[in-house]
Gaussian input, Z-matrix of N, CA and C with variables (Angstrom, degrees):
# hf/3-21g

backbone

0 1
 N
 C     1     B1
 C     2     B2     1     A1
 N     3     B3     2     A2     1     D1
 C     4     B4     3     A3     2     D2
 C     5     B5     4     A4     3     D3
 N     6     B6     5     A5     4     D4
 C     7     B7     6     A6     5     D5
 C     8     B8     7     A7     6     D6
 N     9     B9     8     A8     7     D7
 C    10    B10     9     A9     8     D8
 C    11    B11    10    A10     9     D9
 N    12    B12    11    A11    10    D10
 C    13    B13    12    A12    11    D11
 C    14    B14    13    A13    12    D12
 N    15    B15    14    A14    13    D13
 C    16    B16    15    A15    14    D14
 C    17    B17    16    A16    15    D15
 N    18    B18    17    A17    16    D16
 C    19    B19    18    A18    17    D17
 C    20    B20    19    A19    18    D18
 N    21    B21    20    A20    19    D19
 C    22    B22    21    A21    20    D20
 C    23    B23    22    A22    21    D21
 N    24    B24    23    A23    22    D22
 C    25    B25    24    A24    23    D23
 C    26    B26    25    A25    24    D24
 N    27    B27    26    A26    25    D25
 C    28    B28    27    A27    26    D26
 C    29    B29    28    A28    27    D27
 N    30    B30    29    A29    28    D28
 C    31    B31    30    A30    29    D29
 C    32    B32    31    A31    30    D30
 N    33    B33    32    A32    31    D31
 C    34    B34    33    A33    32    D32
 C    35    B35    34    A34    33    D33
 N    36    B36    35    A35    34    D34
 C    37    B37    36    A36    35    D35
 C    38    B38    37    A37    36    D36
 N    39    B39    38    A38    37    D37
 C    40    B40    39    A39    38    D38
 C    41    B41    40    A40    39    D39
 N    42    B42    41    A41    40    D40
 C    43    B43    42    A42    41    D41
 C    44    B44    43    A43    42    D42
 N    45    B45    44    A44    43    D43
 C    46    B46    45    A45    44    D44
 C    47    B47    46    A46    45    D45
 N    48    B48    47    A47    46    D46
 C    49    B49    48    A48    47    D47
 C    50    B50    49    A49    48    D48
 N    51    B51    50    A50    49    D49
 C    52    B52    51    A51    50    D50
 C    53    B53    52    A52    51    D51
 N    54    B54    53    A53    52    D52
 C    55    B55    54    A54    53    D53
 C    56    B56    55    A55    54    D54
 N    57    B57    56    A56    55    D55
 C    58    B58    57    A57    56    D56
 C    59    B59    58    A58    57    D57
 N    60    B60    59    A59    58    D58
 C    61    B61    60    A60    59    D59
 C    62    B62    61    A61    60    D60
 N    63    B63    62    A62    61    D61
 C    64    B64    63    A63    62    D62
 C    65    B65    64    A64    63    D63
 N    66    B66    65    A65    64    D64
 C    67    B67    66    A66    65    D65
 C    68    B68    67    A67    66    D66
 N    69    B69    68    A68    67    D67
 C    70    B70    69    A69    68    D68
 C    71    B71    70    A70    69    D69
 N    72    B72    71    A71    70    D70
 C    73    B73    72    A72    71    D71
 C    74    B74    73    A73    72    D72
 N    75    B75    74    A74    73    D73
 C    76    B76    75    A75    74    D74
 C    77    B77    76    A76    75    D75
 N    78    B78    77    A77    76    D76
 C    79    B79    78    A78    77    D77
 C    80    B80    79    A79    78    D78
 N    81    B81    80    A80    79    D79
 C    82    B82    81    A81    80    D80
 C    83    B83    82    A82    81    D81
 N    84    B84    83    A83    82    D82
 C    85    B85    84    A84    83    D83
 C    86    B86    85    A85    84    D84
 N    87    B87    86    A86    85    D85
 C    88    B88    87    A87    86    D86
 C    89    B89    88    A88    87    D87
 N    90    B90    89    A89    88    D88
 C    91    B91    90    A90    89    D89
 C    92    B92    91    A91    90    D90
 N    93    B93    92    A92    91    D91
 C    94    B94    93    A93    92    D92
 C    95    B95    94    A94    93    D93
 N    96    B96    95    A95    94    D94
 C    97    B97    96    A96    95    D95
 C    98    B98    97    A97    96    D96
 N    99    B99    98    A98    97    D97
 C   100   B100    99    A99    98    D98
 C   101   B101   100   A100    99    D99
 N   102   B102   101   A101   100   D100
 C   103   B103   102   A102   101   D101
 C   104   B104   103   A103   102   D102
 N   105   B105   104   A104   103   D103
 C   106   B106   105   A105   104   D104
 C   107   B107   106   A106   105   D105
 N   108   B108   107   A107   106   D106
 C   109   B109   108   A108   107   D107
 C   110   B110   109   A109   108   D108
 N   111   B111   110   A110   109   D109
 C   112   B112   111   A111   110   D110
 C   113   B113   112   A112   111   D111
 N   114   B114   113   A113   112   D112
 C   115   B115   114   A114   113   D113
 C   116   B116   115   A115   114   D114
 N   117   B117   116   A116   115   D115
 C   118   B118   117   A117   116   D116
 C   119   B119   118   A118   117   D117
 N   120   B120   119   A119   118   D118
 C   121   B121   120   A120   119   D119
 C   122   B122   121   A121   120   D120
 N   123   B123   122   A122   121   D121
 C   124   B124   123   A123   122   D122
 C   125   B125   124   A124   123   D123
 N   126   B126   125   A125   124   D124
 C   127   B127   126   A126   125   D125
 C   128   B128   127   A127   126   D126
 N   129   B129   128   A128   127   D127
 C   130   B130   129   A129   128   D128
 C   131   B131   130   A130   129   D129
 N   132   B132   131   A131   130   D130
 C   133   B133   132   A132   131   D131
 C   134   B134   133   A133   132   D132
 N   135   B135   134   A134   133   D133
 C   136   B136   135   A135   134   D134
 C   137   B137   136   A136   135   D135
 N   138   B138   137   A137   136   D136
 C   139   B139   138   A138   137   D137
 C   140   B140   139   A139   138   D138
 N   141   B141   140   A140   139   D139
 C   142   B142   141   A141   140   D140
 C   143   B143   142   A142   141   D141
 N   144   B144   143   A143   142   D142
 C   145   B145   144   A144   143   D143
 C   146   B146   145   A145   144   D144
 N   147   B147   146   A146   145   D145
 C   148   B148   147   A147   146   D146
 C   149   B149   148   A148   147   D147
 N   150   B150   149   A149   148   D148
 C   151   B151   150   A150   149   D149
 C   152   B152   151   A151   150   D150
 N   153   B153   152   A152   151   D151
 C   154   B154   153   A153   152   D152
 C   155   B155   154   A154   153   D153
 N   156   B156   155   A155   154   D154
 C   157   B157   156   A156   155   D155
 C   158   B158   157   A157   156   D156
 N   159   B159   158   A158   157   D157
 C   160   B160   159   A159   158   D158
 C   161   B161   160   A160   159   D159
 N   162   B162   161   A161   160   D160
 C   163   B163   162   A162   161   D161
 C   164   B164   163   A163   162   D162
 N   165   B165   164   A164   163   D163
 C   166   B166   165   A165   164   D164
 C   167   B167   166   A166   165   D165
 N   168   B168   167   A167   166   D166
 C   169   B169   168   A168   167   D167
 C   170   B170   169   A169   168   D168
 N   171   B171   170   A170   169   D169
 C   172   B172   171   A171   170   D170
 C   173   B173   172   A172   171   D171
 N   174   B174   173   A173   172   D172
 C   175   B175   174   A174   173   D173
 C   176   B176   175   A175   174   D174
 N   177   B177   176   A176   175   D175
 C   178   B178   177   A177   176   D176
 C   179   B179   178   A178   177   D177
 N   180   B180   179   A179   178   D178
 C   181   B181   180   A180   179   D179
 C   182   B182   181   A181   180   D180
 N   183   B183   182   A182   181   D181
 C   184   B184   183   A183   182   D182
 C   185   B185   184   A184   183   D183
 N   186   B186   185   A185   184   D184
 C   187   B187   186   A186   185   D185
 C   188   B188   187   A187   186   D186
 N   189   B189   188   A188   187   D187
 C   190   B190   189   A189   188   D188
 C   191   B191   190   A190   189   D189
 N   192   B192   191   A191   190   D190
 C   193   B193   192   A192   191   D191
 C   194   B194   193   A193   192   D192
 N   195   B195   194   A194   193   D193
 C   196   B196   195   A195   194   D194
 C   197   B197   196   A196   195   D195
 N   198   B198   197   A197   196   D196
 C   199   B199   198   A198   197   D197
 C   200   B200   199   A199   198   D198
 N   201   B201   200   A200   199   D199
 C   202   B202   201   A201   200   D200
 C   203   B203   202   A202   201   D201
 N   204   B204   203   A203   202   D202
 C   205   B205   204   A204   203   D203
 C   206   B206   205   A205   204   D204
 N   207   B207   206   A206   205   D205
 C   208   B208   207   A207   206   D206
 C   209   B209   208   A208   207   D207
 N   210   B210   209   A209   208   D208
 C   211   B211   210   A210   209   D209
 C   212   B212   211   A211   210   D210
 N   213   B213   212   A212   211   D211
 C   214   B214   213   A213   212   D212
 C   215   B215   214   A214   213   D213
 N   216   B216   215   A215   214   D214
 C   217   B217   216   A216   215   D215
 C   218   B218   217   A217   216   D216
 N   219   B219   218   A218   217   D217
 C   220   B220   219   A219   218   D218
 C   221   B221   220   A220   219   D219
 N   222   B222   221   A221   220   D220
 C   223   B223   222   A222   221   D221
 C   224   B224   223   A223   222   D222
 N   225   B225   224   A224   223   D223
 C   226   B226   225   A225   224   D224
 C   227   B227   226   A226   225   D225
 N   228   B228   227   A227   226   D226
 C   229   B229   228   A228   227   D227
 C   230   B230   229   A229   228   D228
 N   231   B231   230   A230   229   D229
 C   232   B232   231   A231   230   D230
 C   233   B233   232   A232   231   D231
 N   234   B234   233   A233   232   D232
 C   235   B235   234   A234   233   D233
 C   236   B236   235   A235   234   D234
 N   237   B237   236   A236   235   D235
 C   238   B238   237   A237   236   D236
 C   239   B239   238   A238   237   D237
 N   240   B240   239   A239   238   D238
 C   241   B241   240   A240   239   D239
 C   242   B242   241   A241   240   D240
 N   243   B243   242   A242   241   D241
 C   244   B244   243   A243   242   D242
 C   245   B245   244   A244   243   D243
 N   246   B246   245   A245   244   D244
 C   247   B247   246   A246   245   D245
 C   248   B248   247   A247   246   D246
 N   249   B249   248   A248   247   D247
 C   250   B250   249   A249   248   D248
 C   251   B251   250   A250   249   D249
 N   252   B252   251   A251   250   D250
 C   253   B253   252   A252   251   D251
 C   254   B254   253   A253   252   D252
 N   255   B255   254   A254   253   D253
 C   256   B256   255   A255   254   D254
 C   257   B257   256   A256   255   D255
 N   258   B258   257   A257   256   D256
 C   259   B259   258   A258   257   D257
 C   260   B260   259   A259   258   D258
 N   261   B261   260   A260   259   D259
 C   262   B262   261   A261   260   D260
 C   263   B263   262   A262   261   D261
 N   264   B264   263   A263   262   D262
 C   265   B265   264   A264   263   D263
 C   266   B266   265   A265   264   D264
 N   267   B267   266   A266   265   D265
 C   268   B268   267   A267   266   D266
 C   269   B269   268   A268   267   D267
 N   270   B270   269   A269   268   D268
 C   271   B271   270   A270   269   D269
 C   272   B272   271   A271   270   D270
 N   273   B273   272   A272   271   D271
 C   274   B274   273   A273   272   D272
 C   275   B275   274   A274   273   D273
 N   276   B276   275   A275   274   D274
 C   277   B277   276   A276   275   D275
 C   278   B278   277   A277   276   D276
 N   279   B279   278   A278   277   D277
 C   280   B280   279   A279   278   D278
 C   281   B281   280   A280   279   D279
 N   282   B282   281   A281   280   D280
 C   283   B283   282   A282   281   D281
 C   284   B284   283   A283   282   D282
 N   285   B285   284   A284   283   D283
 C   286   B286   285   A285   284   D284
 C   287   B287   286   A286   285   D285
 N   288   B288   287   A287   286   D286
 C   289   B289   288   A288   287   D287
 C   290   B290   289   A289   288   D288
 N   291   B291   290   A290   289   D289
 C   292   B292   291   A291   290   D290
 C   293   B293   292   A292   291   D291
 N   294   B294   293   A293   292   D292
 C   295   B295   294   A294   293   D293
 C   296   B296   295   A295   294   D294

   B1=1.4633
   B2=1.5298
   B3=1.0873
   B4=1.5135
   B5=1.4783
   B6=1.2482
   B7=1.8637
   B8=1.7179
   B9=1.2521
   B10=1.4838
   B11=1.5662
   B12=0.9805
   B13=2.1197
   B14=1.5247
   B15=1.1397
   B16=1.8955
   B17=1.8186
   B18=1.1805
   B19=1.0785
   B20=1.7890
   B21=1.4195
   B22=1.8824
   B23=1.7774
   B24=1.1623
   B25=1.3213
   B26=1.7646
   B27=1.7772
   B28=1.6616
   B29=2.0191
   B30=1.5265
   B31=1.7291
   B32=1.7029
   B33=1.2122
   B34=1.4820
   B35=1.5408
   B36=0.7214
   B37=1.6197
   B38=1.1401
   B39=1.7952
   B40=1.5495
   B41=1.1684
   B42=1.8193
   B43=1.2408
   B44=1.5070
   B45=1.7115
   B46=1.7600
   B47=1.9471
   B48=1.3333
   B49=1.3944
   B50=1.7466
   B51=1.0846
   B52=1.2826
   B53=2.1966
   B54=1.3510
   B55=1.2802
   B56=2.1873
   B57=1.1826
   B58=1.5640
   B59=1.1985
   B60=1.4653
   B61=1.2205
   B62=2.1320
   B63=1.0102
   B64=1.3355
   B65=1.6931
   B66=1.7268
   B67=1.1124
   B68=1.7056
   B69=1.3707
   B70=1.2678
   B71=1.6341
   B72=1.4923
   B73=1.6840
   B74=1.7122
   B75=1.8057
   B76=1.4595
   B77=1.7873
   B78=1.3474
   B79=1.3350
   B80=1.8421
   B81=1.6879
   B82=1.4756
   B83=1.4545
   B84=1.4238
   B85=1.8526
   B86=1.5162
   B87=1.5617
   B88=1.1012
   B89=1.4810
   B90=1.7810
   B91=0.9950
   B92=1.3607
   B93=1.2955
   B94=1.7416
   B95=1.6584
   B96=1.1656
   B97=1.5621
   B98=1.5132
   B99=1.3467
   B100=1.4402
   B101=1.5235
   B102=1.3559
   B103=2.1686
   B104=1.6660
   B105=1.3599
   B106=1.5933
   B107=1.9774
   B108=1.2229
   B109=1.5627
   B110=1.5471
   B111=1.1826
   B112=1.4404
   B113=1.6524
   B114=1.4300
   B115=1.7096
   B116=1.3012
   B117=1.1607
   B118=1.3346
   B119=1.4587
   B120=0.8823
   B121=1.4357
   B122=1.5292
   B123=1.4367
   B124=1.7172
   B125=1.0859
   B126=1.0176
   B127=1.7749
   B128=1.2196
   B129=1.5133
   B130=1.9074
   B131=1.7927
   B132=1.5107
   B133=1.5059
   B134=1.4348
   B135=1.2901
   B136=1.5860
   B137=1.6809
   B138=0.7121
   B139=1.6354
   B140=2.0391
   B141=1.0097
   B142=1.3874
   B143=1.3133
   B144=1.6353
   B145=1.8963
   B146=2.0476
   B147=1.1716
   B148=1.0722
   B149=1.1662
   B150=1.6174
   B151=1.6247
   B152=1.2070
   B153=1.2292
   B154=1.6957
   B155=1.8808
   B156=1.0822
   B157=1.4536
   B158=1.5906
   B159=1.2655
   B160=1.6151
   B161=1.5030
   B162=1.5605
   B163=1.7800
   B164=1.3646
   B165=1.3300
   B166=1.6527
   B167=1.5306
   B168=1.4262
   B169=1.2453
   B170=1.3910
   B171=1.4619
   B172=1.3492
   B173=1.6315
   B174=1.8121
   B175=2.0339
   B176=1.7781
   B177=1.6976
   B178=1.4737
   B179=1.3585
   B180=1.5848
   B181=1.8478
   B182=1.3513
   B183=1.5103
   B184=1.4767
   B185=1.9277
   B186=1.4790
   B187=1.7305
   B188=1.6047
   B189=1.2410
   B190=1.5196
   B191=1.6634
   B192=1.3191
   B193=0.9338
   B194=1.7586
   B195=1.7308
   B196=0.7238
   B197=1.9131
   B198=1.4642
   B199=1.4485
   B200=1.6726
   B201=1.3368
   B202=1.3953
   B203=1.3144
   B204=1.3801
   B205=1.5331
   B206=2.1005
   B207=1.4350
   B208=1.4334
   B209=1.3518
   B210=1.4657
   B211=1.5214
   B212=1.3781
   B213=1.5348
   B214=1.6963
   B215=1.2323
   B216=1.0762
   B217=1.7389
   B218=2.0255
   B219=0.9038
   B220=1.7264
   B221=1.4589
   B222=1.3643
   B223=1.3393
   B224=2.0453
   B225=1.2519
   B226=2.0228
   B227=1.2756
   B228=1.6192
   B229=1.4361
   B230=1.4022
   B231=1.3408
   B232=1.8680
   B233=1.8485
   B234=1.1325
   B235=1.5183
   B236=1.4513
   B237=0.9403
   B238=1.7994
   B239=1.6051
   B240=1.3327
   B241=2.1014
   B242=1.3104
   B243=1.6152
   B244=1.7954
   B245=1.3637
   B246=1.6340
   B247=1.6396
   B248=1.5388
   B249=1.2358
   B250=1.3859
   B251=2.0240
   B252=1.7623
   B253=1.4743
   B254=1.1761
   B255=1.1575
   B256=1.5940
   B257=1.7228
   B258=1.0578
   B259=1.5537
   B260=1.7526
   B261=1.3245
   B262=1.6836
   B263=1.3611
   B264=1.9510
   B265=1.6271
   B266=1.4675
   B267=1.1506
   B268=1.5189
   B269=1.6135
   B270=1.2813
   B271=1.5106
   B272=1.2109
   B273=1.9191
   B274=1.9668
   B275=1.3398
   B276=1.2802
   B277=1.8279
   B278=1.3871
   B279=0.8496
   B280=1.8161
   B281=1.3946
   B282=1.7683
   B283=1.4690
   B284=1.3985
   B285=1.1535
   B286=1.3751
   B287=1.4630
   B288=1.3280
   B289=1.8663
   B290=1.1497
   B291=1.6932
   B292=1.5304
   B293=2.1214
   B294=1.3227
   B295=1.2361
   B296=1.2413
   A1=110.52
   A2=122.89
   A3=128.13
   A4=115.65
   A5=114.77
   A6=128.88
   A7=81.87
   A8=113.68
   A9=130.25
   A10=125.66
   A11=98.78
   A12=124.78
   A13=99.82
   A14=89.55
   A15=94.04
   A16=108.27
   A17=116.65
   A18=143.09
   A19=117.19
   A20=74.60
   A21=96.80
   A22=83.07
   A23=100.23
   A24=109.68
   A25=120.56
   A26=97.43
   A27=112.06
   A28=112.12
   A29=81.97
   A30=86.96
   A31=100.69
   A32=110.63
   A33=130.81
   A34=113.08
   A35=146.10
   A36=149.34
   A37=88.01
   A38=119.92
   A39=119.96
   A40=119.16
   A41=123.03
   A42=115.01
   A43=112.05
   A44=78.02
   A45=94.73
   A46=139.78
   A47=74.81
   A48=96.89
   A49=97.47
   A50=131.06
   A51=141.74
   A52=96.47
   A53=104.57
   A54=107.30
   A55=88.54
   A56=100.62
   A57=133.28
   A58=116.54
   A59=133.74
   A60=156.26
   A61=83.31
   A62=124.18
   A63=146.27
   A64=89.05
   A65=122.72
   A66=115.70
   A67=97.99
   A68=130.57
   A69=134.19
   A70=130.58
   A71=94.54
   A72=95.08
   A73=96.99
   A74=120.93
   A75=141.54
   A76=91.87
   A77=89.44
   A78=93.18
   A79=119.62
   A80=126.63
   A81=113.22
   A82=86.84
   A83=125.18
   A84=110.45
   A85=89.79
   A86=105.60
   A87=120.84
   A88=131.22
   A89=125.42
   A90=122.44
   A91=120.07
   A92=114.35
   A93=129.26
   A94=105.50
   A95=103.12
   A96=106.84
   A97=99.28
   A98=118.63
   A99=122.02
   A100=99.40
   A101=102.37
   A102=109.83
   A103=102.61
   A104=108.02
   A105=103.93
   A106=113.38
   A107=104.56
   A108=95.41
   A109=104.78
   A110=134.78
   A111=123.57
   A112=142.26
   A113=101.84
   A114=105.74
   A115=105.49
   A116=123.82
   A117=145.44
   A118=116.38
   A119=125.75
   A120=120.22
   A121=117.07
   A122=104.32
   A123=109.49
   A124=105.75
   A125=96.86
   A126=117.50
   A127=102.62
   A128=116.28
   A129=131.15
   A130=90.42
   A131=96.66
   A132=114.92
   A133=116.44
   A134=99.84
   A135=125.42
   A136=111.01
   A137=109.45
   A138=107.78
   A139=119.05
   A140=114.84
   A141=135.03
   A142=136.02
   A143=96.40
   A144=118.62
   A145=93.65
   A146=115.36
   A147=103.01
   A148=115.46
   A149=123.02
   A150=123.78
   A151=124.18
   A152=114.82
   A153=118.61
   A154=92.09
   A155=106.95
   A156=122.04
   A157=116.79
   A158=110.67
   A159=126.99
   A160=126.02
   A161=88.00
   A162=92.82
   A163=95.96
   A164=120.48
   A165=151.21
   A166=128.26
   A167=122.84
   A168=119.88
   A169=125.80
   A170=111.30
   A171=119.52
   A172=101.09
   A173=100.12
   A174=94.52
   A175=103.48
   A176=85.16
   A177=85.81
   A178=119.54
   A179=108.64
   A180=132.76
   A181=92.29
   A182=94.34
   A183=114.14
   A184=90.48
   A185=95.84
   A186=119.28
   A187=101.09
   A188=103.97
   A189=103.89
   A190=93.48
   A191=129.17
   A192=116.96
   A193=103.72
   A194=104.61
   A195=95.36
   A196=163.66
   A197=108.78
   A198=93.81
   A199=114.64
   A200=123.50
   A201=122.98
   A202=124.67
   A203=138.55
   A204=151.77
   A205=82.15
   A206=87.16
   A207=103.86
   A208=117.88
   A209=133.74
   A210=113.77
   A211=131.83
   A212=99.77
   A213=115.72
   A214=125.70
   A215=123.07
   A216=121.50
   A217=88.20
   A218=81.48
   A219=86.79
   A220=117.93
   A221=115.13
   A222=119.56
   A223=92.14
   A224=103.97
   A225=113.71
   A226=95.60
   A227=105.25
   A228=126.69
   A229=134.27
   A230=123.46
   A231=130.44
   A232=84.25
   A233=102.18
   A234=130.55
   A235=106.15
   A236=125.05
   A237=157.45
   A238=101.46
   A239=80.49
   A240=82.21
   A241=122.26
   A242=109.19
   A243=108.62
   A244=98.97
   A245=104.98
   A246=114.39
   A247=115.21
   A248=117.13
   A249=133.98
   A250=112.48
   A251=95.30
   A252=116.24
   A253=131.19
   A254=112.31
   A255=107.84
   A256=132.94
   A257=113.54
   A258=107.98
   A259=99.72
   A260=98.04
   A261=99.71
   A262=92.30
   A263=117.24
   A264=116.77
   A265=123.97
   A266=103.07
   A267=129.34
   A268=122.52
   A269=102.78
   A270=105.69
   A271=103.41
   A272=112.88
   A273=100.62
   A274=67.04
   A275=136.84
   A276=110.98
   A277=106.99
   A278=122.29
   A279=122.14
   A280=107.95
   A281=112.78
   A282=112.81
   A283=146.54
   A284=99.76
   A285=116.90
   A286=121.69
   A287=120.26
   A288=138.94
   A289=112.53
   A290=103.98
   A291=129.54
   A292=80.34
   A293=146.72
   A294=116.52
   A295=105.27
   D1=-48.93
   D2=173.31
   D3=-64.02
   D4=-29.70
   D5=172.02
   D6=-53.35
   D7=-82.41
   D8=-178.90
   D9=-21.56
   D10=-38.09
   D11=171.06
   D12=-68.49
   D13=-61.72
   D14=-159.24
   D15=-59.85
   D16=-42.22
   D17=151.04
   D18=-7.68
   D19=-80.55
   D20=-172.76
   D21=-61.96
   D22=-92.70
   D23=-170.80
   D24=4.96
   D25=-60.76
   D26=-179.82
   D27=-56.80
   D28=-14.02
   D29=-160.75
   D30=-92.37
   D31=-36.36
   D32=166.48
   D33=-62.38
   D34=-10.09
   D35=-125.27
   D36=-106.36
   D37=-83.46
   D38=-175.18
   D39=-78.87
   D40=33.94
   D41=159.73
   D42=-85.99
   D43=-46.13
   D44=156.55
   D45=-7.58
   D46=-49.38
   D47=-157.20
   D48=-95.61
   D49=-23.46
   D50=-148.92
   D51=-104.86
   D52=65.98
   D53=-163.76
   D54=-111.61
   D55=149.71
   D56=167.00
   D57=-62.07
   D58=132.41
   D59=-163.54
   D60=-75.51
   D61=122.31
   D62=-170.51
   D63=-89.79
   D64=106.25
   D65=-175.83
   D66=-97.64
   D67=121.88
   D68=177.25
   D69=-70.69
   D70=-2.95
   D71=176.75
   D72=-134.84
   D73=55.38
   D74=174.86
   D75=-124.23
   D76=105.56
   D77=176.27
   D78=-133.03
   D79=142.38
   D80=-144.62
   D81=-125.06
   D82=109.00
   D83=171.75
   D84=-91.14
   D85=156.37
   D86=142.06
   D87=-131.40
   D88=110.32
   D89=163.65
   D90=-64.25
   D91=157.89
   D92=163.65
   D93=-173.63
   D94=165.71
   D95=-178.22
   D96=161.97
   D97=171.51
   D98=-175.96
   D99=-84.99
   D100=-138.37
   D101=-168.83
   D102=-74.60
   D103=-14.99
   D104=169.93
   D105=-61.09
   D106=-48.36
   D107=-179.98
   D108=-68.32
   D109=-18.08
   D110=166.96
   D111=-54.71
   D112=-41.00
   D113=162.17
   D114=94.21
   D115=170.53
   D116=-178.43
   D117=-131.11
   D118=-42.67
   D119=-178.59
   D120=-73.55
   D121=128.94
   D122=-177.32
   D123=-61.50
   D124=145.63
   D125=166.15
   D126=-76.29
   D127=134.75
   D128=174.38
   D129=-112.82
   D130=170.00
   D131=-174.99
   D132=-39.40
   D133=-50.65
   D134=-179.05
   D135=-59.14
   D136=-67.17
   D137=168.80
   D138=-35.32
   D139=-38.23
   D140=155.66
   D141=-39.44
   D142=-29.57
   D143=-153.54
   D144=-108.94
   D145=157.90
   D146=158.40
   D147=103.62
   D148=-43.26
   D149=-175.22
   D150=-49.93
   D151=157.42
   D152=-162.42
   D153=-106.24
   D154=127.99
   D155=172.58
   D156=-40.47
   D157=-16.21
   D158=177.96
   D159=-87.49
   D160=-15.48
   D161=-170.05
   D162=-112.80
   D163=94.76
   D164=148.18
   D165=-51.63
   D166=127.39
   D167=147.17
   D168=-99.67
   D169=158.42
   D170=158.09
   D171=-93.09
   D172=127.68
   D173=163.43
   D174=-83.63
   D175=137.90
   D176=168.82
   D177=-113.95
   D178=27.29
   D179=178.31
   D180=-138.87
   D181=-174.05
   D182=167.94
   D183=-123.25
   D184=134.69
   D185=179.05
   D186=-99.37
   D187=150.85
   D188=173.55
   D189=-115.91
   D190=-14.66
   D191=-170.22
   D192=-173.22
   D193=118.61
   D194=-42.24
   D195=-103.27
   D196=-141.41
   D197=-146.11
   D198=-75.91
   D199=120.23
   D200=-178.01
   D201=-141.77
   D202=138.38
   D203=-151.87
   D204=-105.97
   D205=136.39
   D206=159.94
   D207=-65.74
   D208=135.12
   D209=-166.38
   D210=114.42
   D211=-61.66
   D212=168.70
   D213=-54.24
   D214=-152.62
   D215=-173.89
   D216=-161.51
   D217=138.91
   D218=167.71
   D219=-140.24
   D220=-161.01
   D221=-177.03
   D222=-104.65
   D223=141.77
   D224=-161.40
   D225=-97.87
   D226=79.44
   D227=152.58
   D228=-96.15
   D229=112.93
   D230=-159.23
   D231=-38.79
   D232=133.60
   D233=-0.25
   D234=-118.53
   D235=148.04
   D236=-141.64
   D237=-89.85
   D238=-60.35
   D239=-165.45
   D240=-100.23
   D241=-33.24
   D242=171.67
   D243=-153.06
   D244=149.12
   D245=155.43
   D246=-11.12
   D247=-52.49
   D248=-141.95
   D249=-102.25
   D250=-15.26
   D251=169.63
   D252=-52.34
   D253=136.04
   D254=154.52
   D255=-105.23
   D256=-156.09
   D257=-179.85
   D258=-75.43
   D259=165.10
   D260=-172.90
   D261=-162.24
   D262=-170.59
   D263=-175.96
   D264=-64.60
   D265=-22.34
   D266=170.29
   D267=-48.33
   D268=-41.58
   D269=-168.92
   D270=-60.71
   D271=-40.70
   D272=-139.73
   D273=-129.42
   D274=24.85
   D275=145.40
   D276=-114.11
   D277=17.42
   D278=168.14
   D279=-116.27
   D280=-11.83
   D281=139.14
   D282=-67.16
   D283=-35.95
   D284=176.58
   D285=-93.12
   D286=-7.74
   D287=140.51
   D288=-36.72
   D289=-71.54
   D290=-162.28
   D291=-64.13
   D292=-72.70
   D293=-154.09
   D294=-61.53

């Protein structure tokens, strides 16, 4: 069993070593929260316009409109959390990240 350790280990070693230049301005938010991160206020046209190609959702439904697969990742256009959402903290701080 210890033959077996040493083994792996030697084989593991220079994966080890084989690490990524650590970029210091790569940064990952993650919102979540129950119907509080969802919001109340409708989204108008304007709210729509503007998003930065960086600021992503995960759906955690399927939208018919609009249209989105549970699962995917999209571009984080109101509304965020359900068909039925409005704007919430989410919108304009995953805007103001992305500047």
């Amino acid at each position: 069993m210890k033959r077996l350790f040493v083994i792996c280990a030697l084989i593991a070693l220079p994966a080890l070593r084989m690490m990524a230049e650590v970029d210091p301005n790569f940064y990952i938010y993650i919102c979540f929260g129950q119907s509080n991160m969802e919001g109340n206020a409708q989204p108008e046209s304007i709210d729509k316009t503007g998003i930065d190609n960086r600021f992503r959702l995960l759906a955690t439904c399927n939208f018919s409109n609009p249209s989105r697969t549970k699962g995917n990742w999209y571009k984080a256009t109101p509304p965020l959390v359900s068909p039925n959402g409005g704007l919430g903290p989410t919108d304009w701080f995953g805007r103001m990240m992305c500047e």
